[in-house]
N, C-alpha and C positions, 0 to 999 in steps of 0.2 A: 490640387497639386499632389503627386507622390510624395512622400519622403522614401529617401534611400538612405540608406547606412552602410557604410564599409567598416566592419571589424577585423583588423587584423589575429592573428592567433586565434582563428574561433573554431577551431577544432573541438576543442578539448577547454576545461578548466574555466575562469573568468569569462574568457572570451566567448566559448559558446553560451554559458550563461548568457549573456550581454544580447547574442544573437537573439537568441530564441525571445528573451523579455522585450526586446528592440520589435519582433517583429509582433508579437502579441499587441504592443501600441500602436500599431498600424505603419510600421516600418517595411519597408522592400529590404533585405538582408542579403548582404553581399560578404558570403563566409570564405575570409582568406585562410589558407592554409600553405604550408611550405612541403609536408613528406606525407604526412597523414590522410591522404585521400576517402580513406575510408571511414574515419570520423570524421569529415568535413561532411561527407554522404550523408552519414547518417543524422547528423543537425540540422542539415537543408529539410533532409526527409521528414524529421519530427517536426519542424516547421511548417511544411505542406500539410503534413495529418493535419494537423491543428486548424487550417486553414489561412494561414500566412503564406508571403513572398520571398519566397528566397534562391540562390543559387551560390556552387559553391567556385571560386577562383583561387589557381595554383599562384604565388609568387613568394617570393626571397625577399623579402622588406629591406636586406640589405644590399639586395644589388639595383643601383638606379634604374637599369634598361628596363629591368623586371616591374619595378613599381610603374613607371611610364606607364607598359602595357596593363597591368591592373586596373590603371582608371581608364582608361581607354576602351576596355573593355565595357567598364562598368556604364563608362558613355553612353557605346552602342547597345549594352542589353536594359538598364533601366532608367536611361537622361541623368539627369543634373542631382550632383552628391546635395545631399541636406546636411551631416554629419560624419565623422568621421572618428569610431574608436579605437585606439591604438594598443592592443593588448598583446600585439607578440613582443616576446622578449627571450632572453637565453639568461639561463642562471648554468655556471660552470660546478663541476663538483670542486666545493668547499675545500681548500688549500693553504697552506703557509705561504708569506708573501714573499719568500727568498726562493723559492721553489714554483712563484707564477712567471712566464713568459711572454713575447710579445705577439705571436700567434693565439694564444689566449685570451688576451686582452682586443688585440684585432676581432677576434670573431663576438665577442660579447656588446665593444662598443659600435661593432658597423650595425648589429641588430638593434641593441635597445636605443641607442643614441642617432645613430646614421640612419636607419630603417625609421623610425618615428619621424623625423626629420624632410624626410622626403617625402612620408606620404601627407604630411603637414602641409608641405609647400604643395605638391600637387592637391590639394583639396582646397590650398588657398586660391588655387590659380580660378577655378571653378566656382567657392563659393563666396570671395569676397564681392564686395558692390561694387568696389572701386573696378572691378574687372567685368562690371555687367552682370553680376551672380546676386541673389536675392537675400545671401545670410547664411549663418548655419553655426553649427556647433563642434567642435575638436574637445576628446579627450583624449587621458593619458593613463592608463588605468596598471597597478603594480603591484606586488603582492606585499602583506605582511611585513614581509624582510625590510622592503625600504627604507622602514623607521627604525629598524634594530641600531644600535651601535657596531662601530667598526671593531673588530678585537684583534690582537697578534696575531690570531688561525685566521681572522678573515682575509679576503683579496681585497683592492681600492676597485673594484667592480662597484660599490655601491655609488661610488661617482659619474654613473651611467644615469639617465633620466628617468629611466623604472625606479630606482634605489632611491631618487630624489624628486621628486613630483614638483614643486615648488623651484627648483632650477629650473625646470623646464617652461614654468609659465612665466620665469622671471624675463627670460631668452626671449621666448617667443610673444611676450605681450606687447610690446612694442609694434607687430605686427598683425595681428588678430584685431583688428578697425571692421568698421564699416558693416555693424550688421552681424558681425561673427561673435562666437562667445567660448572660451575657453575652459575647457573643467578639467582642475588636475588631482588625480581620486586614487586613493590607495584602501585595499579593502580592511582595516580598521581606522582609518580617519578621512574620511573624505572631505573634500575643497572643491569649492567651487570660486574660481576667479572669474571676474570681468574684466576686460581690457579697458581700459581709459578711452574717453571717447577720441577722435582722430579725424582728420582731413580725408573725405572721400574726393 
């Protein structure tokens, strides 16, 4: 059987990290990207040198229609998702909190919070058992920043599921059953959760 992998943010930074290690294990590498076409190119690229599977997919994590077609795509080009890493995210330039807006806030929580979220549910739809699907694995992957403290200069953006990794699995472990297994990872302390076992 293939495994596939969807990274989202794997242009650049963690994410294509994530790619390129993913596909070394003998991962098919499904590199999302939002504007950066041309780093997404070139990760797919060093992938093939290498001798791995990859290819690279345009979408907006935040906008639902967009993700739909993502895995849909990923359907028709490499079957059935095995795992699922969630590395885009938006960090805003660093502001005083009487001076951030709700346009701001909008765009940060539809990515890190709303964007994670759906490609969560769309990966559930596919890999739980309960739905006919064999298993598989969900992270949530964040930088650094997430464990700082909050300070006067910061914004309440760190209450977005990047800044909080352990919200996120607290949310979502309820429904991560049947085979599936959640990992919520920040690059200086990572976690690894299981979901309690559940009713298939």
């Amino acid at each position: 059987m293939n495994k596939v992998v969807l990274i989202t943010g794997a242009s650049r930074g963690i994410g294509a990290a994530t790619a390129r290690l993913a596909a070394e294990r003998g991962y098919a590498a499904c590199v999302n990207y939002q504007q950066n076409v041309a780093a997404a190119e070139t990760v797919v690229r060093e992938i093939k040198a290498a001798g791995g599977i990859a290819n690279e997919i345009r979408a907006d994590v935040s906008v639902e229609s967009e993700v739909v077609q993502m895995f849909q795509q990923i359907d028709k080009t490499f079957g059935s998702l095995t795992a699922l890493v969630n590395c885009a995210g938006l960090v805003e330039k660093q502001t005083r909190i009487e001076e951030i807006n709700a346009a701001r806030l909008h765009r940060t929580f539809s990515t890190n919070v709303t964007g994670s979220f759906l490609c969560a549910r769309e990966a559930i739809h596919r890999m739980s058992t309960k739905r006919g699907g064999i298993g598989g694995a969900i992270e949530r992957s964040s930088s650094v920043k997430s464990v700082n403290p909050m300070t006067p200069r910061e914004d309440p953006e760190p209450a977005s599921s990047e800044s909080h990794p352990d919200r996120g699995r607290r949310v979502a472990r309820g429904h991560l059953v049947c085979g599936q297994r959640l990992i919520c990872a920040d690059t200086r302390r990572p976690r690894d959760g299981r979901p309690p076992p559940g009713d298939c």
